[in-house]
C-alpha positions as CSV (number, residue, x, y, z in Angstrom):
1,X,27.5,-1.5,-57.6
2,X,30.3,-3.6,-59.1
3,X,28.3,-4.4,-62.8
4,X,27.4,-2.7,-65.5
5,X,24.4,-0.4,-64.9
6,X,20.8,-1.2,-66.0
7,X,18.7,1.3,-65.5
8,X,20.4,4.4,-66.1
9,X,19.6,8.5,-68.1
10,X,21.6,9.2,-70.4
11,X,22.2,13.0,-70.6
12,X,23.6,15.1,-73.4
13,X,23.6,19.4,-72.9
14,X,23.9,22.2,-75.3
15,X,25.5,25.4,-73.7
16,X,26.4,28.5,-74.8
17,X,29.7,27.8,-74.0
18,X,32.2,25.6,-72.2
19,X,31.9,27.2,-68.8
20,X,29.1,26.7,-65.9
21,X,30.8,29.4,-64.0
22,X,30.1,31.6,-67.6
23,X,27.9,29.6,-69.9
24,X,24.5,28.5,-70.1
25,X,22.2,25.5,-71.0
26,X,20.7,26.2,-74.0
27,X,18.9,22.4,-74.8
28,X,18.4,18.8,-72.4
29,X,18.6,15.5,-74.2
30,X,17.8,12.4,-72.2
31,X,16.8,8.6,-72.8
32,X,16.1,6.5,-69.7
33,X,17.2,2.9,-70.2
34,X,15.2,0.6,-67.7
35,X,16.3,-2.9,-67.7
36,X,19.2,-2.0,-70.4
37,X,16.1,-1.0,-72.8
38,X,15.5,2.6,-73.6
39,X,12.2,3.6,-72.4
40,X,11.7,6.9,-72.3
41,X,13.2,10.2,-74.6
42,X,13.5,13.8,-73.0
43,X,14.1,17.0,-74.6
44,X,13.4,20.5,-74.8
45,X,15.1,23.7,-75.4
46,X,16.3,26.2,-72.4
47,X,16.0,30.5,-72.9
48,X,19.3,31.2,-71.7
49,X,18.6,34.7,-70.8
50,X,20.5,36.0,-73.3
51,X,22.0,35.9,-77.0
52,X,23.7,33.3,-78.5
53,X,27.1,33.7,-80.3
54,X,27.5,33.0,-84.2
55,X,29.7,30.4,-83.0
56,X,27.4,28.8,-80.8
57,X,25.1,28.9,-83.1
58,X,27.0,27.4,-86.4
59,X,28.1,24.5,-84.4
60,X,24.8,23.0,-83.0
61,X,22.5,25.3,-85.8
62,X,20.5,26.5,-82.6
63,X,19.5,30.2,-82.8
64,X,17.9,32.9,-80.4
65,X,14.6,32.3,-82.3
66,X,14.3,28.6,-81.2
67,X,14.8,29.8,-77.9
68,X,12.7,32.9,-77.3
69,X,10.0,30.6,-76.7
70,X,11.7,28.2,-75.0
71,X,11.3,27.6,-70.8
72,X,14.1,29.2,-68.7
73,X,16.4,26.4,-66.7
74,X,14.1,27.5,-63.3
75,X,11.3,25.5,-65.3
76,X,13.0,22.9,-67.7
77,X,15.3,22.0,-64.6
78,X,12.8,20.3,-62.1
79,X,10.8,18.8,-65.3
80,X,14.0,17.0,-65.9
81,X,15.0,15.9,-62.6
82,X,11.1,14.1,-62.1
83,X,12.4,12.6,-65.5
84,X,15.6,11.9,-64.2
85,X,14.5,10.7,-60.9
86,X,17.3,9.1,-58.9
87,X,19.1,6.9,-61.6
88,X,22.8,7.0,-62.4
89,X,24.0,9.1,-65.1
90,X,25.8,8.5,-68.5
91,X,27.3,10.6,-70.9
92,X,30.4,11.1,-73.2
93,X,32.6,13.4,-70.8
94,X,29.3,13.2,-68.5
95,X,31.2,15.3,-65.8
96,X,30.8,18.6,-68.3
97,X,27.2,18.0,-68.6
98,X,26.7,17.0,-65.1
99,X,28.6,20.3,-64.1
100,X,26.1,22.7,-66.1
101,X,23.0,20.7,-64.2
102,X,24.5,20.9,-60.5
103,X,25.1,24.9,-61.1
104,X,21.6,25.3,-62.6
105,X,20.5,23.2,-59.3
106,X,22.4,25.2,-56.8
107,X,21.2,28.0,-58.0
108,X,17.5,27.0,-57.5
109,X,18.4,25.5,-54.0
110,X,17.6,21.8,-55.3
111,X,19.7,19.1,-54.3
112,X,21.6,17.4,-57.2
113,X,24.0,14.3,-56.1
114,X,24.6,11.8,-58.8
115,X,26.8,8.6,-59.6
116,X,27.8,8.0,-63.4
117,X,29.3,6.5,-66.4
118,X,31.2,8.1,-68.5
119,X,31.5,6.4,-72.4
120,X,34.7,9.1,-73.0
121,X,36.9,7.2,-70.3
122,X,35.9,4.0,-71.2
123,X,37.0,4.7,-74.9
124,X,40.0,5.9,-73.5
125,X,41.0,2.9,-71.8
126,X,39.5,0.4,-74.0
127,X,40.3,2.1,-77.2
128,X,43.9,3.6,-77.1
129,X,44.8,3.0,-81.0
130,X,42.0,4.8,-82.2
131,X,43.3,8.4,-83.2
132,X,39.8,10.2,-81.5
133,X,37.9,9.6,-79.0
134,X,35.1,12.0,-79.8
135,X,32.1,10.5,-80.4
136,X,31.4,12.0,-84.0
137,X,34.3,9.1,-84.8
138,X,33.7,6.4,-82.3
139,X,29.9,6.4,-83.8
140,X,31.2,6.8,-87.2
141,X,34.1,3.9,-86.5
142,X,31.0,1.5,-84.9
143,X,28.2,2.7,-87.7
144,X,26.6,4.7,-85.0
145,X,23.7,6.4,-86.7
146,X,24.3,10.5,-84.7
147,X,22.7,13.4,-85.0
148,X,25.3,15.8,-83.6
149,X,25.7,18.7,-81.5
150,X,22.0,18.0,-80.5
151,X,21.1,17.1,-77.5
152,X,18.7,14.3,-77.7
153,X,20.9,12.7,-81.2
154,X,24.1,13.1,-78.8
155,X,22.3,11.2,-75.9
156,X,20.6,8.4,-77.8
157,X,24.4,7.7,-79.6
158,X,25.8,7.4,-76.6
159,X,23.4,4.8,-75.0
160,X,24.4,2.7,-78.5
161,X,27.6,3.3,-77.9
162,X,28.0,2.5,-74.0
163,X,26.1,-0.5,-75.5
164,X,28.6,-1.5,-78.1
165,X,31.6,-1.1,-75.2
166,X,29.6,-3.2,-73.2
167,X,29.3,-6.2,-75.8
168,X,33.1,-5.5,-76.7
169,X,34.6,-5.1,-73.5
170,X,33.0,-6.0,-70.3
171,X,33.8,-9.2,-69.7
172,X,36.3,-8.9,-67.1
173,X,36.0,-5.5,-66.7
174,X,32.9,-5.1,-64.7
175,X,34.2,-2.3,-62.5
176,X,34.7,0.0,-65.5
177,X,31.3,-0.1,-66.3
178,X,29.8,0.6,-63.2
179,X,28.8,4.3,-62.2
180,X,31.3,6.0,-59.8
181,X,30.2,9.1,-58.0
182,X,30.3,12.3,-60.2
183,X,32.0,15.2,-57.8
184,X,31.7,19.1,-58.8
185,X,31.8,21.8,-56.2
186,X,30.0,25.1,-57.0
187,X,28.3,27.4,-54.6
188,X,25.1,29.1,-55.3
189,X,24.8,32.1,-56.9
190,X,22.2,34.7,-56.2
191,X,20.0,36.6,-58.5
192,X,21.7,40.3,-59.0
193,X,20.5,42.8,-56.6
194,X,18.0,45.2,-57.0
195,X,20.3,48.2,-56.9
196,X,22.5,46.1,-59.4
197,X,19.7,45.9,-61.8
198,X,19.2,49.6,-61.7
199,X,22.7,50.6,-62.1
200,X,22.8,48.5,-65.2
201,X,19.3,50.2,-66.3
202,X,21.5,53.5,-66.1
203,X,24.4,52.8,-68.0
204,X,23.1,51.0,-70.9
205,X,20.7,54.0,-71.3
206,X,23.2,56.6,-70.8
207,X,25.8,54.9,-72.6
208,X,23.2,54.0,-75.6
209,X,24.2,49.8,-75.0
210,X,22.2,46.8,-75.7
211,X,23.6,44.1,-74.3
212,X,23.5,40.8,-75.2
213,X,22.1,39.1,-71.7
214,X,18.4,40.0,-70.3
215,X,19.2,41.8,-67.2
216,X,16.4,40.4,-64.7
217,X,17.8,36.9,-65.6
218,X,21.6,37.8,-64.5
219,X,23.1,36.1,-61.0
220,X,24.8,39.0,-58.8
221,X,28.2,37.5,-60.4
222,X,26.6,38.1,-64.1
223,X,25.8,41.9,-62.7
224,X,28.8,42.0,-61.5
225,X,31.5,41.3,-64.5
226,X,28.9,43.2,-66.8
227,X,28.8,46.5,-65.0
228,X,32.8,46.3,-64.8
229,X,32.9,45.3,-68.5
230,X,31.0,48.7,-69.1
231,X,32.8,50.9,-66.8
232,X,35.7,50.0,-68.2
233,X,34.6,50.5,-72.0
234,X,32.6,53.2,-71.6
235,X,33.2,55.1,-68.5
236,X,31.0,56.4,-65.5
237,X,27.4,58.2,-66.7
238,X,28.3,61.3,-67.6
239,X,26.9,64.2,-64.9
240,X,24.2,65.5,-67.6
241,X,23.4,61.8,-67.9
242,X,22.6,61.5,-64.6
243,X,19.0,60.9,-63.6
């Protein structure tokens, strides 16, 4: 495809944080544009399995009671992907998003291949005397009506804003414009083990603990880092702890 795309999702995620090796979704917003219209709005909330930081928390005024409710990603995952179908994706840094929904599809042994657009880039090459290329101030600089740090608000200012590019700059330019494929490596990651379940079982009872993260929802990796985070806080169980 050497045009402008058409039909297209675009995506927006919140996460606990800015790592998919570490964080985890914690809300999809989508709109799918068909014929350059948008035609259809996604969203929903994500249980991440564990508690959200006051950080997380202040910046997209998200917090654990929203979520409680909410679907885990092994449920809100395949209901967007038959959303999503097969259509390119757009974002503003899309690659971050796309890397959160590759892991969470790896993880559930679903295939997740996707070409994109990403509005950050094109702001960077087509806007280089604006001061920020966030898209708070791009939406604020083109009277962008956004609801940030949302999911859905993100998403639906940045299909106006790939649309105001497009008007501004694609004559000429059509390559820019045209998704490209979106490349992130990760390999899967298993759920922890059985014996690392009950190991952390011991040591948050011996050691008094409640942690943050919901045990049955950790990866082995998860299991992994938290039983070495305790050891090394807190020590073995003690031999009168033992049971």
């Amino acid at each position: 495809m050497n045009g402008p795309v058409k039909d297209y999702v675009c995506l927006d995620l919140e996460t606990s944080g800015l790592y998919p090796r570490l964080d985890k979704i914690i809300e999809i917003g989508a709109v799918k544009v068909l014929g350059g219209v948008a035609a259809e709005r996604f969203q929903t909330f994500v249980n991440p399995g564990r508690k959200l930081s006051g950080h997380t928390s202040e910046i997209t005024g998200i917090t654990d009671r929203d979520l409680e409710s909410a679907p885990y990603i092994e449920e809100a995952l395949p209901e967007f992907l038959a959303f999503a179908g097969e259509l390119p994706l757009l974002g503003h840094s899309v690659l971050f998003d796309y890397s959160f929904m590759k892991k969470a599809a790896v993880n559930q042994g679903l295939t997740f291949e996707r070409t994109g657009v990403d509005t950050l880039k094109l702001a960077r090459k087509f806007l280089p005397e604006l001061e920020s290329k966030n898209l708070g101030f791009l939406c604020r600089h083109f009277g962008i009506s956004h609801t940030a740090h949302r999911a859905l608000g993100d998403a639906l200012a940045t299909q106006r804003l790939y649309e105001v590019l497009c008007g501004l700059f694609l004559e000429g330019n059509e390559k820019d414009f045209a998704p490209q494929p979106l490349i992130y490596r990760v390999k899967k990651e298993g759920p922890a083990s059985s014996a690392q379940k009950e190991r952390l079982y011991k040591l948050t009872a011996a050691h008094k603990l409640e942690l943050d993260a919901d045990i049955e929802k950790m990866t082995k990796n998860e299991a992994s880092r938290t039983i070495d985070k305790i050891l090394a806080q807190y020590g073995k169980i003690p031999e009168k702890e033992k049971f």
